[in-house]
C-alpha positions as CSV (number, residue, x, y, z in Angstrom):
1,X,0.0,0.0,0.0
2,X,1.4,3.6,-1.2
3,X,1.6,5.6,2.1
4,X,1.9,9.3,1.1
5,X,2.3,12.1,4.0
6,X,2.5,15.0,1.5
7,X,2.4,18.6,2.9
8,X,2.6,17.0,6.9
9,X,4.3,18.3,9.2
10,X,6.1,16.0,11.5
11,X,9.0,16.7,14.5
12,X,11.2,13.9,15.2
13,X,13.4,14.3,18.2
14,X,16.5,12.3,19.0
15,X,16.9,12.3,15.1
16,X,20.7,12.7,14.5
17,X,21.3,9.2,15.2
18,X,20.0,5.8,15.6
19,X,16.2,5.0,14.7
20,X,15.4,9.0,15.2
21,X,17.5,9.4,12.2
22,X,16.1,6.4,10.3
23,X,12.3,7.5,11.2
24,X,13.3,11.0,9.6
25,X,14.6,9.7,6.9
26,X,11.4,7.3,5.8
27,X,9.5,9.8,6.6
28,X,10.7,12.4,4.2
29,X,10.7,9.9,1.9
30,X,7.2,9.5,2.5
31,X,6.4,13.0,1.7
32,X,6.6,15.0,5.1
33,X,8.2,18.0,6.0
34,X,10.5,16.7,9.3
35,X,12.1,18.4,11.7
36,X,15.3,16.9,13.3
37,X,15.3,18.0,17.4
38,X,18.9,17.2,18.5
39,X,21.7,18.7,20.9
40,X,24.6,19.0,18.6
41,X,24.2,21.8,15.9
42,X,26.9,20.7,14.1
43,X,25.6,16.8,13.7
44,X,22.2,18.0,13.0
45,X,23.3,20.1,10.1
46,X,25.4,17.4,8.8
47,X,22.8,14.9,9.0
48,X,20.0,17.3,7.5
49,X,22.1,17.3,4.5
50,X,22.8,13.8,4.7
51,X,18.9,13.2,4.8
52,X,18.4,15.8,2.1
53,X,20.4,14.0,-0.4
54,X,19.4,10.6,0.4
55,X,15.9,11.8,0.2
56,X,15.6,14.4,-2.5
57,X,13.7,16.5,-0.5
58,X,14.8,20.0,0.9
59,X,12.2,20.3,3.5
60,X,13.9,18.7,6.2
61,X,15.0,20.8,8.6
62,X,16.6,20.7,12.6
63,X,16.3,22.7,15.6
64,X,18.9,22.2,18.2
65,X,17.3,22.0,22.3
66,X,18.6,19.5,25.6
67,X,14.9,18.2,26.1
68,X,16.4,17.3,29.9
69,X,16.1,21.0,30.3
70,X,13.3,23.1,30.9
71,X,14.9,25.8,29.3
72,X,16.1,23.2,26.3
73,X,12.3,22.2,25.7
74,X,11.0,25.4,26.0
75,X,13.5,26.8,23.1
76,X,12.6,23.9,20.8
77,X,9.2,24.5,21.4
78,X,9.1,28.5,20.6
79,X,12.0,27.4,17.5
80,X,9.1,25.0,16.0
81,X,5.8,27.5,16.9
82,X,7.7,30.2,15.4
83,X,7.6,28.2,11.9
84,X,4.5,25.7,11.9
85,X,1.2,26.6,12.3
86,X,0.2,22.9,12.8
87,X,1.6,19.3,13.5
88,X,0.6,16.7,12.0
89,X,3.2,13.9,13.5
90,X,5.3,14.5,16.8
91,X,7.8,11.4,17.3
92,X,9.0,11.4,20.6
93,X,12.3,9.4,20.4
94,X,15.0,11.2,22.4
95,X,16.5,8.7,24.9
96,X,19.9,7.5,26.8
97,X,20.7,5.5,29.7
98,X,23.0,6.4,32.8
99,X,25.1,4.2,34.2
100,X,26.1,6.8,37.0
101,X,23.3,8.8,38.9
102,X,23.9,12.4,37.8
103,X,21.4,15.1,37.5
104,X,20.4,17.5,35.1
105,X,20.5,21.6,34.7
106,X,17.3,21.5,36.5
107,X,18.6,18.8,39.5
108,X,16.5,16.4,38.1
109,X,17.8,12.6,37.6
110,X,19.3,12.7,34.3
111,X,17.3,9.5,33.4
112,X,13.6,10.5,34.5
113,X,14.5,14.0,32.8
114,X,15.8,13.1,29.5
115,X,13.5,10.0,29.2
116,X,10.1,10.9,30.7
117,X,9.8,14.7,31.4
118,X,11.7,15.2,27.8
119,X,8.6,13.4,26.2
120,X,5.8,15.5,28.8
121,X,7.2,18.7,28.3
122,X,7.2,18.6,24.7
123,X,4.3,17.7,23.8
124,X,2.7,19.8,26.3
125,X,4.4,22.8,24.9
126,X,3.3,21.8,21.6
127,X,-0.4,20.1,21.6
128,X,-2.0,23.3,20.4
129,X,-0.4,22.7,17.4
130,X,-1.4,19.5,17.3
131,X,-4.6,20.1,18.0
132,X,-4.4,22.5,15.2
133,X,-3.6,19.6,12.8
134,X,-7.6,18.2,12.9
135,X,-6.2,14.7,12.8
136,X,-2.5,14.0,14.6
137,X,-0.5,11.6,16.0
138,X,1.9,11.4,18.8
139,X,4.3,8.5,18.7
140,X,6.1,7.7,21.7
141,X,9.2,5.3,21.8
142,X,9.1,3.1,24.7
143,X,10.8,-0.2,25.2
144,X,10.0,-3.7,26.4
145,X,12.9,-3.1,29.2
146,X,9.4,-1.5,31.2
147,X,8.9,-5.1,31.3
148,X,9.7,-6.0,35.6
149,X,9.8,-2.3,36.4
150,X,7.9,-0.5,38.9
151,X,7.7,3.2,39.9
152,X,8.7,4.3,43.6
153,X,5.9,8.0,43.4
154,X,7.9,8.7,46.7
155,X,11.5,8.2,45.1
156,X,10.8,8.7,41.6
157,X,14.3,10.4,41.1
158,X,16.0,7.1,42.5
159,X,18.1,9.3,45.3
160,X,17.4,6.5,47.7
161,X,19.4,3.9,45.6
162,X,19.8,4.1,41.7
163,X,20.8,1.7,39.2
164,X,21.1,2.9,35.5
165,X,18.8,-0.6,34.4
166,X,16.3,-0.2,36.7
167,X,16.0,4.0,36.0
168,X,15.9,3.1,32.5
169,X,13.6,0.9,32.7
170,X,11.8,2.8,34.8
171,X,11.6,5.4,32.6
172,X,10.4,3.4,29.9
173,X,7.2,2.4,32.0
174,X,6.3,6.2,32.5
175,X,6.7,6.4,28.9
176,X,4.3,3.9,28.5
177,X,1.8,5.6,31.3
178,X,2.3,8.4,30.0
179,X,1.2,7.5,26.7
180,X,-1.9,6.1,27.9
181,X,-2.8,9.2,30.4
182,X,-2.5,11.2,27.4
183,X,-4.4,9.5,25.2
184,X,-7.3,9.8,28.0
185,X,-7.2,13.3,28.1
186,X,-6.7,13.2,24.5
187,X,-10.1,11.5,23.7
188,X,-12.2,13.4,21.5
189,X,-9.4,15.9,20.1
190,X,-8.2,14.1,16.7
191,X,-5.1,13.9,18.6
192,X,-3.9,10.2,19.1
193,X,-1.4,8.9,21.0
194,X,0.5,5.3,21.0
195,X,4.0,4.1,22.3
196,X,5.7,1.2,21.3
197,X,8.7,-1.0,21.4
198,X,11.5,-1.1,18.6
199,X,13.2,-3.8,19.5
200,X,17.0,-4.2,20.7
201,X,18.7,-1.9,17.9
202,X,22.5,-1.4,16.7
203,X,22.6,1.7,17.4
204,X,25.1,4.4,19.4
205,X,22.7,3.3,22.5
206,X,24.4,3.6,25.7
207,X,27.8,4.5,24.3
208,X,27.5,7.7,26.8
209,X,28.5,5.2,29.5
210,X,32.1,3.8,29.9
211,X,33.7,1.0,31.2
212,X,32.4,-3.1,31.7
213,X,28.2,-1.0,30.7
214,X,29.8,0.1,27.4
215,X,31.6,-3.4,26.8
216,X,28.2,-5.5,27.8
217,X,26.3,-3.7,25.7
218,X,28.2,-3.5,22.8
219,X,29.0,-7.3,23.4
220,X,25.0,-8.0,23.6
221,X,24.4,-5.8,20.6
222,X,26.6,-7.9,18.3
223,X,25.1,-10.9,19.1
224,X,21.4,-10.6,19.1
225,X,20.7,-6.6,18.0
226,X,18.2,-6.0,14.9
227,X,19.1,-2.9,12.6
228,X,18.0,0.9,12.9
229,X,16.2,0.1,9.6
230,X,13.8,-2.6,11.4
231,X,14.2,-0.7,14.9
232,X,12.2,2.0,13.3
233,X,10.0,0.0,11.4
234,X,7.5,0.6,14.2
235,X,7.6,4.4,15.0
236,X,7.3,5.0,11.0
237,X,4.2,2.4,10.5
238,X,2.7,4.3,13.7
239,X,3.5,8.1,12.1
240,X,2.3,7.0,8.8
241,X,-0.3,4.0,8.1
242,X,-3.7,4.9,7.3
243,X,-5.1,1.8,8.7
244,X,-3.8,2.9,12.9
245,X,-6.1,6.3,11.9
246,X,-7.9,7.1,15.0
247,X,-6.2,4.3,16.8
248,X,-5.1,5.3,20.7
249,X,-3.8,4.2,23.9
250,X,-1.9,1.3,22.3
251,X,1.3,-0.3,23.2
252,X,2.7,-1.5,19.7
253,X,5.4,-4.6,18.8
254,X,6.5,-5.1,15.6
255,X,3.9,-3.2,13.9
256,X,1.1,-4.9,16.4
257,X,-1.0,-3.9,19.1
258,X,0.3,-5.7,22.1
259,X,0.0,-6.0,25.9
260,X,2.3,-4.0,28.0
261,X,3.2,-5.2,31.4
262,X,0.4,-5.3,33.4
263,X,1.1,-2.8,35.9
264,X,1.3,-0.1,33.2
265,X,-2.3,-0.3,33.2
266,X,-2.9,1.4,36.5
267,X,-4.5,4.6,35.8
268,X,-3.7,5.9,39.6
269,X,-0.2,5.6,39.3
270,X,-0.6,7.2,35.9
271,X,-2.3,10.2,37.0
272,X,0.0,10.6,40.3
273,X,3.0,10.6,37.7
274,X,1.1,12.9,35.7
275,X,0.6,14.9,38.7
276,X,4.4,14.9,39.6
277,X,5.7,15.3,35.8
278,X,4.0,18.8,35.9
279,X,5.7,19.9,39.4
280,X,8.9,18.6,37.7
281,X,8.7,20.2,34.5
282,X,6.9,23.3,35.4
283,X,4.5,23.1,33.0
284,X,0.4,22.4,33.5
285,X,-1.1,20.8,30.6
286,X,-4.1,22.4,28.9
């Protein structure tokens, strides 16, 4: 089936490397006008022309903004409002994991505010435009490592004891609630919202981190890692087919609804995280 997203506007963030940058990429070459959110200006110039080329297609364009920041969200926000007056796609992708606790410009757990409160701030900055759109999606990339994890509301920075697996993980479950809180409040709008899993990718993932993380990860990727072409697979069929129009609240695998872990289905935890992502961030969500 010929998918064609001519004249949409989609924002892809974490998109100078990895499946960000393959998403972009087959998303241009499905006929959108993307924008590349990333923190290094010269890397996102480079690869905008990289994707230009590959693509044919000159409306591709980046903004640079640290979505661990308030301030870093806040500029990508006023960069993109300052040139659309809709969105049509917003691909939240942007992601690490910390082997060391460290905390970012805010003193927020580098983990929870790269991870989680880079996603929430975002798109709360940016649903009007959304909404303006009629018909959007929000497409939120989660992972299956939510799978065992559990949120501490009272420690939800990890001060008390902190592992970089378990925050990651962690941080992938309040993906996942919040994709399903937002979809509630969503409801009605045109606005949908659905998070997924990409799979285990070959990709610069967790090369932040040095020592025997770096070396296990890098050993694991080699044996049993899928590629940032088929990683993607998932957050492009969500941004794009025409037969997930309208559908919300979904967890995704391999381009299939699919259960998430059962406690991500708690809608009280998902409010109280709701309820703590806006102290964190600053922002209220209208």
């Amino acid at each position: 089936m010929n998918v064609s997203l001519q004249g949409k506007d989609v924002v892809v963030t974490g998109a100078t490397d990895g499946i960000g940058k393959v998403t972009a990429r087959e998303l241009a070459r499905l006929g959108a006008k993307v924008t590349l959110i990333g923190r290094n200006a010269a890397k996102g110039d480079s690869v905008v022309r990289e994707l230009r080329a590959l693509t044919g297609k000159d409306d591709i364009h980046f903004v640079r903004g640290d979505l661990s920041s308030r301030k870093g969200a806040q500029h990508v926000a006023d960069s993109l409002k300052e040139r659309l007056k809709r969105l049509d796609v917003l691909v939240n992708n942007a992601g690490a994991m910390f082997h060391k606790r460290v905390v970012s410009e805010d003193g927020i757990e580098q983990t929870l505010a790269l991870n989680h409160l880079g996603y929430f701030s975002l798109t709360t900055l940016l649903v009007d435009l959304l909404k303006a759109a009629g018909t959007a999606r929000i497409v939120n990339v989660a992972s299956a490592a939510h799978l065992g994890a559990r949120l501490d509301l009272d420690d939800l920075q990890n001060a008390k004891r902190y592992s970089g697996w378990t925050a990651y993980g962690q941080s992938k479950l309040a993906n996942i609630y919040f994709s399903y809180e937002l979809a509630r409040r969503l409801d009605g709008s045109g606005v949908s919202v659905n998070c997924l899993h990409p799979g285990f990718v070959a990709s610069a993932f967790g090369n932040n981190n040095g020592g025997w993380l770096r070396f296990a990860i890098g050993l694991a990727k080699s044996v049993a890692a899928i590629s940032q072409d088929n990683g993607a697979k998932t957050s492009v069929y969500l941004a794009s087919a025409p037969e997930v129009e309208g559908v919300s609240g979904q967890y995704f695998d391999k381009c299939k609804a699919v259960k998430s872990s059962p406690v991500s289905y708690d809608e009280d935890i998902a409010r109280k995280l709701w309820t703590a992502s806006e102290r964190l961030s600053g922002l209220t969500f209208k």
